[in-house]
LOKE-150044 format. One line per field, with one value per residue: x, y, z of N, C-alpha, C in turn; residue in one letter. Coordinates in steps of 0.2 Angstrom, whole numbers. Example, Ala and Ser with C-alpha at 12.3 -4.5 7.8 and 13.67 -1.06 7.14 Angstrom:
<nodes>
nX <- (66	64)
nY <- (-28	-11)
nZ <- (39	35)
caX <- (62	68)
caY <- (-22	-5)
caZ <- (39	36)
cX <- (66	64)
cY <- (-16	0)
cZ <- (39	39)
residu <- (A	S)
</nodes>
This chain:
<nodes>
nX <- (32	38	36	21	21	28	18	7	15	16	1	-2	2	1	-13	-13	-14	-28	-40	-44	-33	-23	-28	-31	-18	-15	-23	-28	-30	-34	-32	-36	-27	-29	-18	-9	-2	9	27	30	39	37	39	45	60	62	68	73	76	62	61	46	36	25	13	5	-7	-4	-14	-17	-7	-6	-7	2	14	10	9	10	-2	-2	-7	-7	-14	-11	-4	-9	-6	-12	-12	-11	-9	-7	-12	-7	-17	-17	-26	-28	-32	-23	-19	-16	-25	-15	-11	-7	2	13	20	30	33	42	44	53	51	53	54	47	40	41	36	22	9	11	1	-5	-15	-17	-25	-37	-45	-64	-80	-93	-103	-97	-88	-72	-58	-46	-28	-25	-10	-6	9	19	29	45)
nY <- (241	239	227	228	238	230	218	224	227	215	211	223	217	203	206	215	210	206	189	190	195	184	173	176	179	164	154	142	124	107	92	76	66	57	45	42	30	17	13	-1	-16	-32	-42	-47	-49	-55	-44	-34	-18	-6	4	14	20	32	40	55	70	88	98	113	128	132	119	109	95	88	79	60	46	34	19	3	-14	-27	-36	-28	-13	3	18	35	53	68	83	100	117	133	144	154	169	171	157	145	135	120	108	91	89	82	74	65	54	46	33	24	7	-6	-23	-34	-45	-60	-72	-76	-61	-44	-32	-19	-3	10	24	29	39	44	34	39	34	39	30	24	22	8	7	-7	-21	-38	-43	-54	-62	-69)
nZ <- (181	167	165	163	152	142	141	135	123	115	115	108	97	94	91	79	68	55	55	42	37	35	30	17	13	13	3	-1	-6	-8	-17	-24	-36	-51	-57	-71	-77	-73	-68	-64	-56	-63	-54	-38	-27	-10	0	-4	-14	-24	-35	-41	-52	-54	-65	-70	-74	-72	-69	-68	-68	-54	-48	-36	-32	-17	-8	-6	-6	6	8	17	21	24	12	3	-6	-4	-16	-20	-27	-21	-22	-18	-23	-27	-24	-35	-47	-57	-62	-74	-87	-90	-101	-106	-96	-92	-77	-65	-53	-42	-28	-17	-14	-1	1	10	14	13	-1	-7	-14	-19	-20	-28	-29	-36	-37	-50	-51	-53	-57	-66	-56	-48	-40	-34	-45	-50	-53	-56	-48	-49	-38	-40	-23	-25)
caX <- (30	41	30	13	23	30	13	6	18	14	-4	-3	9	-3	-21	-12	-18	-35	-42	-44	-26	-19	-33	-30	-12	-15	-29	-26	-32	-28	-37	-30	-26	-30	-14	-13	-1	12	29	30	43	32	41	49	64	61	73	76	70	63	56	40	36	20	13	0	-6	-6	-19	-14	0	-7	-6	9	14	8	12	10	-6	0	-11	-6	-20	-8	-1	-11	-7	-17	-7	-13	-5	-11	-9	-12	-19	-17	-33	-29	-37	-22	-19	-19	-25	-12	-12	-4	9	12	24	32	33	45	46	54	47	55	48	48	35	43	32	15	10	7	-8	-4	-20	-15	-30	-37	-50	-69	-82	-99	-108	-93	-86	-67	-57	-38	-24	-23	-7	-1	18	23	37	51)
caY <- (245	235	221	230	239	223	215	229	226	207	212	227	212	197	210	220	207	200	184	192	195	177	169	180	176	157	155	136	117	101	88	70	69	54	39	38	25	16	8	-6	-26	-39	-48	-44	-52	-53	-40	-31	-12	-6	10	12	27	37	47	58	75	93	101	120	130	131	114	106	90	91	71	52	45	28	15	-4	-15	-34	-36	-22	-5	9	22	42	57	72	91	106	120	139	146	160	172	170	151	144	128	113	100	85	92	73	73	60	55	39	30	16	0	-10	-31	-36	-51	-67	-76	-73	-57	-39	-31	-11	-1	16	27	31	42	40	33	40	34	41	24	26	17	12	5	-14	-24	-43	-42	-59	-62	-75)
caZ <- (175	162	163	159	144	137	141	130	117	116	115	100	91	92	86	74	61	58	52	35	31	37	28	10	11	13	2	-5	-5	-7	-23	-26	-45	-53	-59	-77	-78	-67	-69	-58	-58	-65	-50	-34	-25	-4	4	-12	-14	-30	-38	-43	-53	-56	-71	-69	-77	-68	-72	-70	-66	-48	-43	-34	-28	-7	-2	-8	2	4	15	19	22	24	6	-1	-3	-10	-19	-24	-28	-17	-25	-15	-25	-24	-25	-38	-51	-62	-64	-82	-87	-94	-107	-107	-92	-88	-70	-62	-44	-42	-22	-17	-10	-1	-3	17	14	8	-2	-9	-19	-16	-24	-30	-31	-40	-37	-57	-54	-50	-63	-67	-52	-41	-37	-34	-48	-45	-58	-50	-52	-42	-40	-33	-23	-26)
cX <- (33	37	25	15	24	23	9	5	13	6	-6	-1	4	-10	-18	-15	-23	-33	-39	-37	-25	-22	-33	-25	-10	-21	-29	-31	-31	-34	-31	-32	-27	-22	-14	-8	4	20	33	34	36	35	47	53	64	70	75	71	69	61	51	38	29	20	7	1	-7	-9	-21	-9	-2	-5	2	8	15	11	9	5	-4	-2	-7	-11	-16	-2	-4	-10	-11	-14	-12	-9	-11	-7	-11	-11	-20	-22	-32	-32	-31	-19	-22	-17	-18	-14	-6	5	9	19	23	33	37	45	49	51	51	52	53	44	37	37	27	16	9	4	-7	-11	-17	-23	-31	-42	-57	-72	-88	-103	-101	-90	-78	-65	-48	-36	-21	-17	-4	5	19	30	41	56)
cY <- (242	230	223	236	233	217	219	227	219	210	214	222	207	202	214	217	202	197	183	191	187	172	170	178	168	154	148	128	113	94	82	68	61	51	39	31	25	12	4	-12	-27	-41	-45	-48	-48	-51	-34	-24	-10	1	12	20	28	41	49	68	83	96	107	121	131	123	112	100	92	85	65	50	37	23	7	-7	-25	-33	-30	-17	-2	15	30	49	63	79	97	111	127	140	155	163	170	163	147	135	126	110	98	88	85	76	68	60	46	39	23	12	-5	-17	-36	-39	-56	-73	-73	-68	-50	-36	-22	-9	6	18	32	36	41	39	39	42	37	36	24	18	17	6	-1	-19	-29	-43	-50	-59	-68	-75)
cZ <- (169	161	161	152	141	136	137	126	113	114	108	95	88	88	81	67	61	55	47	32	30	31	19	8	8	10	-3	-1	-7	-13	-23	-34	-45	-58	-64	-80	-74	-70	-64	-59	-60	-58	-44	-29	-14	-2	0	-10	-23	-32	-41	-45	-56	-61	-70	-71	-71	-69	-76	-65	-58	-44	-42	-30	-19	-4	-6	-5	-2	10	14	23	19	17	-1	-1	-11	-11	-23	-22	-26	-19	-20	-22	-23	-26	-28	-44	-59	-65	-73	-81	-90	-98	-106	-103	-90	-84	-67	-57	-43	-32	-22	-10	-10	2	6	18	10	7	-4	-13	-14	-21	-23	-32	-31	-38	-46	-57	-51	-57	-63	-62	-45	-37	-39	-41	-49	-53	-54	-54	-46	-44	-37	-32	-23	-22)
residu <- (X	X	X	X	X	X	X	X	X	X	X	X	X	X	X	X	X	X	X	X	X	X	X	X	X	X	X	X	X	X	X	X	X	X	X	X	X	X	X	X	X	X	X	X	X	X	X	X	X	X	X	X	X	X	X	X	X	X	X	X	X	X	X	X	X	X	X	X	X	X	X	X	X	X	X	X	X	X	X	X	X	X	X	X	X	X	X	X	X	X	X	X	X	X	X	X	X	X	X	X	X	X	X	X	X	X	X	X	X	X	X	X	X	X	X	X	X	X	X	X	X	X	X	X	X	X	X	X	X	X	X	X	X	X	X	X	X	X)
</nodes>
């Protein structure tokens, strides 16, 4: 008899809440912001870490920084700044909110260059466009 009450329980607990609510509560998304400048060495020393800092604008008071998307592809990486976004009624736009996002990199290829692609935005024809910079290392 305890078990088909607790199994009840367990039952009213999980249906008490639709869809709707959970989905009303959580009602956000996720946009990658555009790089508007970057401060990076000219020149990078093998074993050495460096910090490399981001400047980019927030749009409105909803957005927040979500995560860094950061690919490697040999000596190349590709760098963008990912916001999630509350999906609210009362969200007011920004001007000139510029927010900084510094990491460190550390320079674990001796010799050669590496090739930083900032993600800038798209143009026109929607063709991604990135803030390119070769670092060589010494």
């Amino acid at each position: 008899m305890k078990k088909i009450l607790l199994l009840a329980a367990v039952f009213i607990l999980f249906n008490s809440c639709s869809r709707d609510d959970i989905g009303s509560r959580y009602n956000y998304s996720y946009v990658t912001l555009p790089i508007d400048s970057v401060d990076i060495p000219s020149s990078f020393t093998f074993g050495s870490t460096y910090q490399i800092t981001l400047h980019y604008k927030r749009p409105s008071t909803c957005h927040y920084f979500y995560n860094l998307y950061y690919d490697k592809n040999l000596n190349v990486r590709t760098v963008a700044v990912q916001n999630v976004i509350e999906n609210r009624n009362d969200c007011q736009t920004l001007t000139n909110n510029e927010v900084t996002y510094s990491f460190n990199f550390l320079v674990n290829s001796n010799g050669g260059t590496y090739v930083f692609k900032f993600w800038n935005g798209q143009d026109a024809n929607g063709v991604d466009q990135f803030l390119q910079y070769t670092i060589p290392v010494n």
